[in-house]
C-alpha positions, 0 to 999 in steps of 0.5 A, a space after each residue: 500500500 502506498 502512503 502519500 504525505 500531505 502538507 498545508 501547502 500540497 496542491 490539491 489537484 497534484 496529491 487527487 491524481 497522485 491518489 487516482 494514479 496509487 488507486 488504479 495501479 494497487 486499489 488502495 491507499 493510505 494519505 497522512 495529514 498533520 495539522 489543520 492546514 494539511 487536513 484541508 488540503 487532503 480532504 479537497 484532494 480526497 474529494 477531486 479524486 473521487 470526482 476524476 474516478 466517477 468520471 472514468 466510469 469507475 465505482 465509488 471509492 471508500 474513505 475510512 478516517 482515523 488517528 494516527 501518531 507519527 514521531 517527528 524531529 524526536 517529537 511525537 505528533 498526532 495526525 489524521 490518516 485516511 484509508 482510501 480504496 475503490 
């Protein structure tokens, strides 16, 4: 499974098709965001990747939310992490 980062200055259409592209080649994929800027942006990502799959023809994708605690710089921080699979 594929695990793209987001940051709050991601572009949104750039991580929807990276998401598109990891779905059509492995069916799911795993996004991590930390903090509220991040989170924005792969919440609006999440939502034009799936208006690009619907366009294709393709069912519905599914989008499971969760925590996730990632260490970093020696500091442990909490972030979201969305499961993402057709």
């Amino acid at each position: 499974m594929e695990t793209l980062k987001v940051a709050a200055s991601s572009n949104p259409n750039a991580v929807a098709g990276a998401i598109a592209g990891a779905l059509e080649s492995a069916g799911i994929v795993e996004v991590h965001a930390i903090g509220a800027g991040a989170v924005n942006q792969a919440v609006k990502a999440i939502a034009v990747a799936r208006r690009l799959i619907e366009r294709e023809g393709e069912p519905e994708i599914k989008v499971v939310p969760g925590f996730i605690d990632l260490e970093i710089g020696g500091e442990v921080k909490t972030g979201m992490r969305f499961i993402i699979q057709r």
